[in-house]
N, C-alpha and C positions, 0 to 999 in steps of 0.2 A: 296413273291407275292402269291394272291390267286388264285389258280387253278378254270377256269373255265369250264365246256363241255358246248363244244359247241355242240347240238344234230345234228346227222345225216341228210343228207340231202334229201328231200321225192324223190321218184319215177318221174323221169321226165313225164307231160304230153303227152300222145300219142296222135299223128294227127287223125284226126278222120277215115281217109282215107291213111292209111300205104302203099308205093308202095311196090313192090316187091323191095328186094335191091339185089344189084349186085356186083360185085368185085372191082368196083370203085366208086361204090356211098355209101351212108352213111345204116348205119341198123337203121330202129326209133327201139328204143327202148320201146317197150309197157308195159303199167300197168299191175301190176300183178293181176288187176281183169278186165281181157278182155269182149269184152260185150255180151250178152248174145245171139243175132241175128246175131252174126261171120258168115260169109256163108261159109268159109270153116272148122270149127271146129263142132264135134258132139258131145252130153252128153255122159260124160262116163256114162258110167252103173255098179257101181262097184257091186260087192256081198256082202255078209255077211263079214266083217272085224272080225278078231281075233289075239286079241294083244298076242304078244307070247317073251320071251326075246331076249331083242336085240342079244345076243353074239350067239341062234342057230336059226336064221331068214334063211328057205330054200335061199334066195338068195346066204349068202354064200358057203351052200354043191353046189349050181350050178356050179358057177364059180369055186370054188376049184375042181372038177370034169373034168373042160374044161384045156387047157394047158394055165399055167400062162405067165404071160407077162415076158420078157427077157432084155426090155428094158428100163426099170424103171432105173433112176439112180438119187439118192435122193442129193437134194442142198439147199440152202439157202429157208426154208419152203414148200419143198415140199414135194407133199401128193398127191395121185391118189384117195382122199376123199374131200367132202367140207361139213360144216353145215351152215346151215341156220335159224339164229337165232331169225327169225322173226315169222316164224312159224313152226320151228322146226323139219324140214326135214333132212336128210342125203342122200348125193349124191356118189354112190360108181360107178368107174369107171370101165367098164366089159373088159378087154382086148383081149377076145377072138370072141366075135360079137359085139367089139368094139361101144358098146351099153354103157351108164350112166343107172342105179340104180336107182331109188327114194324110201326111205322110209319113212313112217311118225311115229314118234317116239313120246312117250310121257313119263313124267319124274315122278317116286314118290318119296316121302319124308320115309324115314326108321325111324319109332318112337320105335323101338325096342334095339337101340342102338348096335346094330349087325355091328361089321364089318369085316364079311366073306366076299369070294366073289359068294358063293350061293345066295347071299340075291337079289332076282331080283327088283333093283330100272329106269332100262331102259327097255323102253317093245317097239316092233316095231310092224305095224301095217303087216298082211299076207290077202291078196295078196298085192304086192308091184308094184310099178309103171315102167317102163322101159320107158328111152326116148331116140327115135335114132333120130339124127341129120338128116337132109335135102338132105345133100352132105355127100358123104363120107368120113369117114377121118381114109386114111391111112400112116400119120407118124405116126411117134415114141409119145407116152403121157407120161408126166413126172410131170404133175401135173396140176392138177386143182382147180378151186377156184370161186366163188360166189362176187356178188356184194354187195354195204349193203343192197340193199332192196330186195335181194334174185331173184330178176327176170332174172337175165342173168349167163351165167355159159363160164368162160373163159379156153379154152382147150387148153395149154401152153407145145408147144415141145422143141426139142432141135435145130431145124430151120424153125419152123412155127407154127403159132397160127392160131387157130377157135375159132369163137365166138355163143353160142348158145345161142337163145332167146326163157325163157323156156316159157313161156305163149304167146308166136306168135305160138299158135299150126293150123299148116298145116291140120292134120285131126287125128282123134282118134279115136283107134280100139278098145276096151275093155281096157286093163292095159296097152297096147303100146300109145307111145304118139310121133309124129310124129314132133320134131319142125324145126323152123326157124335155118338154121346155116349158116355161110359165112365165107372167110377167112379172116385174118388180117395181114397187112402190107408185102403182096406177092410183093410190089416194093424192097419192103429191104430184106425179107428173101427167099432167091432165092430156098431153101429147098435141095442144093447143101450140097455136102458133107465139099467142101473146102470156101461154101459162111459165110457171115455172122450168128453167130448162137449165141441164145439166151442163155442168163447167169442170168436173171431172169425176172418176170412179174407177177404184180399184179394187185388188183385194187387201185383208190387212193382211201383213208377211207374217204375222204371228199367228194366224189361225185362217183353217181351210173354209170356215165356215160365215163369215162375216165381209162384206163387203162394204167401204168408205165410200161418202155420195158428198162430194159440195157442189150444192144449187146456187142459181142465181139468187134467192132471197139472203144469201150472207149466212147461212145457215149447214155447219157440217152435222152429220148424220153417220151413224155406225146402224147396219143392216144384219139381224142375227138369221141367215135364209133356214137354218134349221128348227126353226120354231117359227119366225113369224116372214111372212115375202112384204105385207104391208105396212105393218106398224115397226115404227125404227126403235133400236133397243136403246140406245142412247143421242139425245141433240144437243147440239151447244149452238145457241144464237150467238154468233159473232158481233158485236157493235164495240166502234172504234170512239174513241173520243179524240178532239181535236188536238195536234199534236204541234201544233204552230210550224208547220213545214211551207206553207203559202197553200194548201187544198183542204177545203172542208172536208170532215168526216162524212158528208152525205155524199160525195161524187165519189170518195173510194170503193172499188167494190177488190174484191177475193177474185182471184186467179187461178191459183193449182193451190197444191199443195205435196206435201212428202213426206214420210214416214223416216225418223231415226233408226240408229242400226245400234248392235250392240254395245254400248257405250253409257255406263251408270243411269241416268236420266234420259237420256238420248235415246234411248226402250223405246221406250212409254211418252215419247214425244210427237207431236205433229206437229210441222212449221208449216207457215201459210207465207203465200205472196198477192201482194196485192199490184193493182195495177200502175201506182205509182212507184212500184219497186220493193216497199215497206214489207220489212218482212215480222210475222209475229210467232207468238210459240204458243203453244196449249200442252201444259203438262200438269197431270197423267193421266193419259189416255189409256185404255186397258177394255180390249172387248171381254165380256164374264164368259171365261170357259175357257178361252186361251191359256197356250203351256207356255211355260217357260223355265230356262235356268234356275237352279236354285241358288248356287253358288253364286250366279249373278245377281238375284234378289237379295240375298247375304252379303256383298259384297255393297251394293248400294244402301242397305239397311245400317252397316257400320259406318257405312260413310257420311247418314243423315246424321245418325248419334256422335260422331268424332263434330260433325259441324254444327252443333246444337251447343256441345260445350264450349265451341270457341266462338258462337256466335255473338255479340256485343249489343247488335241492333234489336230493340223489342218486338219489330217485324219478323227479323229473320230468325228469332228464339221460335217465333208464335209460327214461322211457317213450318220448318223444324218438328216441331210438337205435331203439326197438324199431317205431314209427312210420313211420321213414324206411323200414328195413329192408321193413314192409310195403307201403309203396307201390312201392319199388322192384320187389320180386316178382309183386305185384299188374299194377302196370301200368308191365311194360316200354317201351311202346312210347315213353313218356315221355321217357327217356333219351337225353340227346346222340347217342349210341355208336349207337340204334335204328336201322335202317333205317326202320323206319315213322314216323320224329320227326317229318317235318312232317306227318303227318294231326292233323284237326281232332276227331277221335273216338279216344278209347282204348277196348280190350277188355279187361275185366278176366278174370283169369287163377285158377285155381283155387292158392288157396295159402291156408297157415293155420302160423303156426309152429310147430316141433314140440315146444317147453320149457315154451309160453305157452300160457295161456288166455283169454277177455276177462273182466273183472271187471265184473259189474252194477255200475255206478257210483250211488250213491245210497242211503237216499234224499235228493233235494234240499232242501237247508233252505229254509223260506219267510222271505223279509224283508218288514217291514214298515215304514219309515220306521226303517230301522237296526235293528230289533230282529225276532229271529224271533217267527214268528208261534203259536198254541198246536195243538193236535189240529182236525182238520176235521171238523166235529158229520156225520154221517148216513155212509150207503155208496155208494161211488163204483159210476157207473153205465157214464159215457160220457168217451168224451177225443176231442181234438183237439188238433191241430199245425199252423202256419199261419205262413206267416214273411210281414210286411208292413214294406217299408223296409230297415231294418237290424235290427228286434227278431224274434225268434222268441215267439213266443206261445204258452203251452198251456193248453190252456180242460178243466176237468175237471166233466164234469155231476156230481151227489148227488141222489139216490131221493128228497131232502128239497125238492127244485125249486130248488137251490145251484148258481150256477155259480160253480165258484174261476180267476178268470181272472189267471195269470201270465205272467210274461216272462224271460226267461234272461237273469242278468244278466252273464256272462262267457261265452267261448267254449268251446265244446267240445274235450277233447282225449281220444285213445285210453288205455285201463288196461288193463294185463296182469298175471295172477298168475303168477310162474316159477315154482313149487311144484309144479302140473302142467300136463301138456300136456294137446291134444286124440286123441281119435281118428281115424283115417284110414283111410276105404275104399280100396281102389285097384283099376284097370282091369288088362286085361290088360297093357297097357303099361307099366304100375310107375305109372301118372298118376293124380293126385290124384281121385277120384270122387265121395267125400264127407268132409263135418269133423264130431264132434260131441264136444262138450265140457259142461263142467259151469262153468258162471257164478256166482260167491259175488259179494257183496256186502262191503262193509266199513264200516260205518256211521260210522266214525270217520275214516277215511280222505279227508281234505279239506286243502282250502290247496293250500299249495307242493308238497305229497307227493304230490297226489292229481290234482289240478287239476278236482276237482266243480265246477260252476258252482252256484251259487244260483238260486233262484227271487224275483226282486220280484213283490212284491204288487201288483196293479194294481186291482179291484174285484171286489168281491164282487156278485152278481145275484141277487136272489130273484124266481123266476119268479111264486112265489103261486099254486101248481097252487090251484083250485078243487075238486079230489077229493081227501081225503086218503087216499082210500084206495087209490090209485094209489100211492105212496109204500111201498107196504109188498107190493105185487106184484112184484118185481122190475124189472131196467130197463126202463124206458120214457118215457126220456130218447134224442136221439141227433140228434147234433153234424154238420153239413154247412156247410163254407167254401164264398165266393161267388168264382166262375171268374171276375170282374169288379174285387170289390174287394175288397183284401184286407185291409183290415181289418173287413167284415164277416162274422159267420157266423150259421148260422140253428140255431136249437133248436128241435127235432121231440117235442112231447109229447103225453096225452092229451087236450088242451083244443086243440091245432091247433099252429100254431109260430108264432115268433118271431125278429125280426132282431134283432141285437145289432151297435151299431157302435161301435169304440172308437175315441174325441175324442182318445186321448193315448196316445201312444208314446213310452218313456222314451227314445229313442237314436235315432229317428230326429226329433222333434221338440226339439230341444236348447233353442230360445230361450224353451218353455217351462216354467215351472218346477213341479216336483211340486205344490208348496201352489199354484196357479195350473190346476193340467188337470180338464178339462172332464172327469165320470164319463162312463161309456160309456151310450150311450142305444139303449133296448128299445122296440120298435118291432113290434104285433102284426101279422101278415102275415094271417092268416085265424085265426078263430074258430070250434070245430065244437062244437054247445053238448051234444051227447050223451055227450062224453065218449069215444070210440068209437075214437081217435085216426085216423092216418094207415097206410093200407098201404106208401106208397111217396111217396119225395121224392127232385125232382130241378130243382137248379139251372142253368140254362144261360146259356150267353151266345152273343150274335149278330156280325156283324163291324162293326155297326155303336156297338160300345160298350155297348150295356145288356143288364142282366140278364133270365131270366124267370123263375117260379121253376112250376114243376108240382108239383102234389099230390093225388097219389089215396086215396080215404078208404076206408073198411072198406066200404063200399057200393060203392064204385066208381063214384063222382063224382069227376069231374076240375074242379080248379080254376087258372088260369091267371093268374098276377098279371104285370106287368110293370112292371120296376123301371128309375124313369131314373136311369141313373146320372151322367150329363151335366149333367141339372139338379138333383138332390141336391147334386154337387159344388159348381156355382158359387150355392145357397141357402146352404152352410153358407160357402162364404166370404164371401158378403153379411153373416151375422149376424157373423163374427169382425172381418172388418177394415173392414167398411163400402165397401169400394171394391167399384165393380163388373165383374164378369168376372174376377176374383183367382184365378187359375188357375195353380197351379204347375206351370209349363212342363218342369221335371224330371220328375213325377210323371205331368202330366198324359198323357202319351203311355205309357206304361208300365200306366197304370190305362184308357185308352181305347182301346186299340189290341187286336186280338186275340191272345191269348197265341201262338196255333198260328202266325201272319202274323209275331212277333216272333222267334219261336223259329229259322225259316227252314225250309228244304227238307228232309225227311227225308234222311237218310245212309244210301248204298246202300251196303251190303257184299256183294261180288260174292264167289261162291265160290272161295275161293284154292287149290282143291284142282286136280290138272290133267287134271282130268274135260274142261274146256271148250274147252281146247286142241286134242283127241285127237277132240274133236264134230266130225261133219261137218256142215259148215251148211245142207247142202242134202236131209238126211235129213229124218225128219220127228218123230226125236227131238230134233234142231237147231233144227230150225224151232220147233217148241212152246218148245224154251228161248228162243229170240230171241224171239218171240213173247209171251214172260212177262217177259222181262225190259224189254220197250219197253212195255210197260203200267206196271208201276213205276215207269220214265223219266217216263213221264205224271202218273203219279198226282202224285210227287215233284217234277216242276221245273214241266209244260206247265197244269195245273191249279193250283199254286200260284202260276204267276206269272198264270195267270185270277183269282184271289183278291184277291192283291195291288191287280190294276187295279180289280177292283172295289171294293175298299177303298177308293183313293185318291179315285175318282169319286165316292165316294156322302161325303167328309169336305171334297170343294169347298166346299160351303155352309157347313158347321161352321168350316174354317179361316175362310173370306169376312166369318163374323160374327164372328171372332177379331179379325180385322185390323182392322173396324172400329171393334170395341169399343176396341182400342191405337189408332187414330187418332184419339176420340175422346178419350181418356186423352191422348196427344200435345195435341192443339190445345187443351186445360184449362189442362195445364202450361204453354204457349205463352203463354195468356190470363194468366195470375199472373204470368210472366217478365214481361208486359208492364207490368204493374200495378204491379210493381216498381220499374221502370225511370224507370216516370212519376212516383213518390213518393221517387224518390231526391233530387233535389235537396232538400226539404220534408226529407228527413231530414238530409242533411248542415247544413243551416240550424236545426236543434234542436239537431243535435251542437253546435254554432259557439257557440248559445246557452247550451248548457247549461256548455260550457267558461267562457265569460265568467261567468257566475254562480260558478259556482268558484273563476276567479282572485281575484273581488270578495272570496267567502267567507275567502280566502285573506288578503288584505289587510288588512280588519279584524280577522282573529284576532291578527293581528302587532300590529297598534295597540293592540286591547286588552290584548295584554301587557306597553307599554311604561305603563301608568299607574301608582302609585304605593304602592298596594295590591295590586297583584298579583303583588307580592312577597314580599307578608309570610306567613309560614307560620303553618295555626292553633293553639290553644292544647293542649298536650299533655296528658293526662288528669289528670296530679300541678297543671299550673298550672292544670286546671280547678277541682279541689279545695280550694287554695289559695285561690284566689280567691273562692268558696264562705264558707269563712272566716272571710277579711275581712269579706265583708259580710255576717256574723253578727257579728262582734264591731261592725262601725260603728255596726248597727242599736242593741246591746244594751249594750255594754261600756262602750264612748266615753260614751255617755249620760249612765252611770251616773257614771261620772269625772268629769265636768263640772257633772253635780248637786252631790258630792259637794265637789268644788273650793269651788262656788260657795259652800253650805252652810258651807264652814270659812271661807271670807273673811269671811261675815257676820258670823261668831263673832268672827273676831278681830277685826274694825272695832267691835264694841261693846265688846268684852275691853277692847282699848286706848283709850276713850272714858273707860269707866267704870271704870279704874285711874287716870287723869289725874285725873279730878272728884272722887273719893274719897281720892286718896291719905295725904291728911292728916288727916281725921276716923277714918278706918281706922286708922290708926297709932295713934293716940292711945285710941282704943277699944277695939280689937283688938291690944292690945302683946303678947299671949301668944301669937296664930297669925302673925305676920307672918314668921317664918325659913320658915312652912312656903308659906306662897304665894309669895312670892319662890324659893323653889324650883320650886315646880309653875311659873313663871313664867319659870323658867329652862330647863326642860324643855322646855315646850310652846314655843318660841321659836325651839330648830333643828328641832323638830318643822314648823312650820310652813316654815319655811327649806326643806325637802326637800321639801315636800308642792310651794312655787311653784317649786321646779326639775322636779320630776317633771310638773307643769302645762305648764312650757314645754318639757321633753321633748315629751309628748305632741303637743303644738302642733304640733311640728315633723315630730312623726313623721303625724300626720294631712293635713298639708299633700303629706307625700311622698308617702301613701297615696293622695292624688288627686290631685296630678299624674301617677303610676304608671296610676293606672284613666284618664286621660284620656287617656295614650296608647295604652293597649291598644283605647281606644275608638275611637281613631283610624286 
């Protein structure tokens, strides 16, 4: 499927007339270019600015000077820093006058090919901005974090959250800036020691205005801050059912969790980790009023209906049906029949069915080369979510210095239990206000019925902490993807952090094969040899393709690496394919271009209500509205097409060297064409050779089959044996016959000698034996008779015996 982004969604319109908000009423949310007759905000007055490098910006000797914070304890992406990518700020967390930082940073490109870390390519603006909140806030802060249009700043403890509104400024003193703050969800977190307490919170990436809360109760929570700070606009009670892995469902508890990226189902997806590694899905998640792609909605919409006609299973027809039905309601605007069908943005609409509930899908099985994989040894700390290509990736840190890095190995689809429904707040209006339901799991529930995707296996990382005794403190692991590239991300531990990049993507790399992929390579980014870990980490990126990376330590030492990503690229394709400049022209603009530049021009949505109609434009409540809304015009088209040009101008010389490098690669090939061309004849003149050699071969094989013996077939095993035989008896038998012959002729040549010469004297002397010799005399007589016929038998038969053997000789 083709990945779509879907762009960010703009800055909600502010009332024109913002109440003060309160602990139970809603915070508007304000634009980040407030108007300019505010009656209670004053012009700053700044001084002379002078850009000086970010890593020795006075702010940090401040703070490092004051006593550091004690309670920092780092989790699932947390950071006591935020950036601000819109306009390029950095927000540092002051612990000791419990005051926020603001610097304004600005990014150069290194044409010198320098990569020290002298080379200053991050410079911060001096004097720098300080904003102290409204109210005071004295929990514990363990992490903060930015909305996507930069205007609101969420301050996340470990039993209570505030919400700052950084452009609802109260009043302004020189560099002090005084804003709006309130708390959040004081009905649920009682800021007790033994209450409910926070195990993560961020914002949703699809909307400015909604913040995600999972508590220890097992229970996630979507927070709508422009209408309500207390009451959650949607829950889902997580409970697991037993999965026969050797741990009950009640000793599991929820760990982080993460948000999918643009990718069919993968939207609208939240994955959870749990502490025994298990990881589950919830899909569709959709805060009401969130933008999004339409083409992308449309895109998944066809893809439910193409999987509904080929589905087989009576589950997966029935999730299918129930799928469509949610998108339909969800986001109308989609629809043929809409009026609104050719906008390029949809608004998702508050709906939740009313039979149905989502089923925690999971947990996902792990594969390993065909076979699941066993229990994952330690406790899960931290997760990540990260889609690069066409794989979705989930990276799950372990207390043990373990990272389990998977990939999805099939697509996501929605589950619902019809057994029961959710519950439903509703407005005055009868209109939907809130959902909250209870999520079960089905541990059996996979294949065709289900449609769980699997997890493949991809590598296992052992970091090798150096303290083991970190390992048994709780997390302090925590997982941050690079705005650059995406198949890196970085691991934030007690020893410092770590890059991790992965060589091999099972689905987006097809031509390589699993027994052939390169493992992923770990890459130390900085080393803090105290053990001491990090306060705050943040990756950035600049419009000219590379990363930086900031990290502030418990000291509050700022260190500043900067990562080429330009030339990493074309090094690892030197060492793969030996050609140089091997840069995949698909990839390559997608991985070097700015995400914000790709994405295009923020999406205005003007207020459709007919307030603006009924304005008079020459009022001076008219004016302030034209006035705010031609700042937005700016921000959104006249500034991003400033960006644009600057982008294009400063990639002249990068394309220039491209070009050269393919002309270079051109006029090679040219050179071999030619080389070719010149050795053609020399080779048609071997071929010619090589034929006549053949014919020749050809020739005499035929002669030597017409000679006279190569006809004859050889001797069969019986005539080998036969033959054998024979010349046993020639040697031995025949001999012996021939002695024997001889032997009896002697005898009778004397016999009848010396019967002639005696005959008479014998008679005469011998008158009483003579009947009996004349007998023996008459015996021995045919006796001899057969003996010289059996002689000439033989004879004859010996004569044929070799003539026989001289032709077989022949």
């Amino acid at each position: 499927m083709t990945r779509i982004s879907a762009p960010p969604s703009p800055p909600p319109s502010p009332p024109l007339s913002p109440p003060l908000p309160s602990p139970t009423t809603s915070l508007s949310l304000s634009s980040p270019f407030p108007l300019a007759n505010s009656a209670n905000s004053k012009p700053s007055k700044r001084s002379f600015i002078e850009w000086v490098p970010f890593a020795t910006h006075p702010v940090f000797a401040s703070v490092r000077n004051s006593q550091p914070s004690s309670d920092f304890k780092p989790g699932s992406g947390s950071s006591l820093v935020a950036w601000d990518v819109v306009r390029s700020r950095f927000y540092l967390w002051d612990p000791a006058i419990r005051r926020i930082h603001r610097l304004s940073v600005r990014l150069q490109d290194s044409d010198d090919g320098s990569e020290t870390l002298d080379q200053v390519s991050v410079e911060a603006a001096v004097p720098s901005e300080t904003l102290v909140p409204s109210i005071q806030i004295t929990h514990e802060v363990c992490q903060i974090s930015l909305n996507i249009d930069g205007s609101s700043l969420l301050i996340a403890g470990s039993d209570k959250l505030t919400l700052i509104n950084i452009f609802d400024k109260t009043t302004t003193n020189g560099e002090t800036v005084i804003c709006r703050a309130v708390p959040v969800a004081t009905q649920i977190l009682s800021g007790q020691d033994k209450g409910i307490r926070v195990l993560q919170a961020s914002w949703h990436p699809f909307s400015g205005a909604h913040i995600c809360l999972l508590t220890s109760d097992a229970v996630f929570r979507l927070f709508d801050l422009s209408s309500d700070l207390e009451k959650p606009e949607q829950e889902f009670y997580l409970q697991l059912e037993p999965s026969g892995r050797g741990q009950s469902a009640v000793l599991l508890c929820p760990v982080a969790f993460s948000h999918g990226a643009h990718h069919l189902w993968d939207t609208f997806s939240i994955f959870f980790l749990f502490s025994d590694g298990s990881i589950y899905i919830l899909c569709p998640v959709v805060p009401f009023g969130s933008l999004y792609n339409q083409k992308h909605i449309k895109e998944i919409y066809d893809d439910v209906k193409s999987f509904e006609l080929e589905a087989a299973h009576s589950n997966a027809a029935k999730f299918s049906r129930l799928a469509l039905s949610w998108l339909e309601e969800t986001f109308p605007e989609m629809l043929p029949e809409s009026e609104h069908h050719g906008l390029s943005v949809c608004r998702a609409c508050a709906y939740a069915s009313l039979d149905a509930s989502l089923v925690l899908q999971g947990p996902l099985r792990n594969i390993s080369h065909g076979q699941e994989t066993g229990i994952l040894k330690g406790r899960a700390v931290s997760f990540l979510y990260t889609s690069a290509g066409k794989d979705s990736i989930l990276v799950a840190a372990f207390n043990t210095g373990l990272l389990y890095i998977q990939a999805l190995a099939d697509e996501i689809h929605p589950q619902w239990a019809t057994d029961a429904g959710p519950h439903f707040s509703l407005d005055s209006n009868h209109q939907v206000k809130g959902v909250a339901m209870i999520c079960e799991s089905f541990p059996h529930n996979t294949g065709d019925s289900g449609q769980t995707p699997p997890l493949l296996e991809l590598a296992v990382v052992d970091l090798s902490l150096s303290d083991p005794s970190q390992k048994q403190q709780g997390p302090s692991l925590s997982l941050f993807s690079d705005p650059v590239v995406a198949e890196r991300f970085y691991c934030v531990h007690s020893g410092g952090a770590d890059a991790v990049t992965l060589n091999f993507l099972p689905f987006s790399d097809v031509d390589v094969g699993p027994t052939s992929a390169k493992p992923p390579s770990v890459q130390p980014v900085f080393n803090i040899g105290n053990n001491t870990g990090l306060n705050g980490f943040a990756a950035i990126a600049n419009s000219f393709g590379d990363s930086h990376i900031i990290g502030v330590t418990q000291n509050y030492e700022c260190i500043v690496i900067e990562m080429k990503v330009w030339k990493e690229t074309v090094i690892v394709d030197l060492g793969e394919t030996g050609e140089a400049g091997s840069i995949d022209a698909s990839s390559g603009v997608m991985t070097n271009v700015s995400k914000d530049l790709l994405a295009g021009p923020k999406a205005i949505v003007l207020n459709s209500s007919g307030s603006l109609k009924m304005m008079d434009p020459e009022s001076i409540e008219g004016r302030s509205t034209l006035h705010h809304y031609m700042k937005i015009f700016r921000e959104n088209y006249v500034e991003y097409a400033h960006k644009v040009s600057i982008e294009l101008k400063q990639r002249i010389g990068h394309l220039k060297s491209l070009m050269e490098e393919q002309n270079k690669k051109i006029n090679a090939v040219k050179m071999l064409l030619e080389n070719v061309e010149t050795k053609e004849e020399s080779i048609h003149e071997r071929i010619d050779r090589a034929c006549g050699s053949h014919t020749e071969l050809e020739r005499r094989l035929n002669k030597l089959k017409n000679l006279p013996l190569a006809n004859k077939k050889p001797l069969s095993k019986a005539e080998k044996d036969f033959r054998t035989q024979l010349d046993r008896f020639v040697g031995v038998e025949l001999d012996a016959l021939h002695s024997a012959i001889e032997a009896l002729s002697a005898r009778m040549k004397r016999y009848n000698g010396s019967h002639v010469s005696s005959v008479t004297p014998r008679r005469t002397a011998l008158r009483g034996r003579g009947p009996a010799s004349e007998a023996q005399a008459s015996l021995l007589k045919p006796s001899l008779e057969k003996l010289s016929i059996m002689n000439k038998e033989n004879t004859q038969k010996l004569k044929l015996l070799e003539e026989h053997f001289a032709n077989l000789e022949m």
